[in-house]
N, C-alpha and C positions, 0 to 999 in steps of 0.2 A: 504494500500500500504506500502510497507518497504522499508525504508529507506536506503541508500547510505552510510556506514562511508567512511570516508575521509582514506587514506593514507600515511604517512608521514615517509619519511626516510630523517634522519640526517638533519630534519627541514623542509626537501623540500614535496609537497604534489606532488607524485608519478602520485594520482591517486584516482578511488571510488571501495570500494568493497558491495553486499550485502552478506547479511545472507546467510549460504547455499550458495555462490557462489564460485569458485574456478579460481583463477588466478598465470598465470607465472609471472613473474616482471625479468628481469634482472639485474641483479647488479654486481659494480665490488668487483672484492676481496679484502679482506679486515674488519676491525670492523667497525657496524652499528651501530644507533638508531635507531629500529622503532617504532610508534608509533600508536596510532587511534584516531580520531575524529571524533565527532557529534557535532552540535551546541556550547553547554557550557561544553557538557562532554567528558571525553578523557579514555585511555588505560592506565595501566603501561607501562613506554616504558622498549622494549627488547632490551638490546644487541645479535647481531648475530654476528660471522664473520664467513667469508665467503672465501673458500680455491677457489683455479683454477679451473673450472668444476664444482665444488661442489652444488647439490641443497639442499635449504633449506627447510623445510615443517613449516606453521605455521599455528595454528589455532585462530579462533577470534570470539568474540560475543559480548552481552550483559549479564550485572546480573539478567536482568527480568523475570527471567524461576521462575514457581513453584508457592511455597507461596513468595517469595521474592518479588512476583508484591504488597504485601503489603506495601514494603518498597520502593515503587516510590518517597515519596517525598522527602527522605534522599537520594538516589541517585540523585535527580537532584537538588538539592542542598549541603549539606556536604560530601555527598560521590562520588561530579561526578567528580572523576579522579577514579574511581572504578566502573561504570557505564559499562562501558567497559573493554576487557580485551582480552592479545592477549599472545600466548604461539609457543614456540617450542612445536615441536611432531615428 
């Protein structure tokens, strides 16, 4: 089963996203923080701002793709603010 991260703009938890899933969020205009969360591990947080109207497109996952699932136990411990990870697009 997969997992839920968390959602969090300018500290506040919005909301849950999965993998592969695709959601609106409304926001006012303005500069953001967004961030991700799972348990111990987190996202770089993104600055957005965000004009009148304007949508933003952002994308998000995990580092566990590939051979990188070798490196599980450095992500869930020294590197889980890296663990995650969230982009303009």
């Amino acid at each position: 089963m997969m997992r839920a991260y968390s959602i969090e703009i300018d500290g506040d938890k919005i909301g849950t996203i999965k993998e592969g899933e695709t959601k609106d969020i409304p926001i006012d205009e303005g500069a953001h923080i967004v961030k991700l969360k799972i348990d111990w591990a987190c996202s770089n947080e993104l600055q957005i701002n965000v004009s009148s109207g304007e949508d933003i497109n952002l994308e998000c996952g995990n580092a566990m793709r590939g051979w990188k699932i070798i490196l599980v136990i450095f992500y869930t411990t020294i590197w889980r603010k890296k663990y995650l990870w969230i982009e303009e697009i």
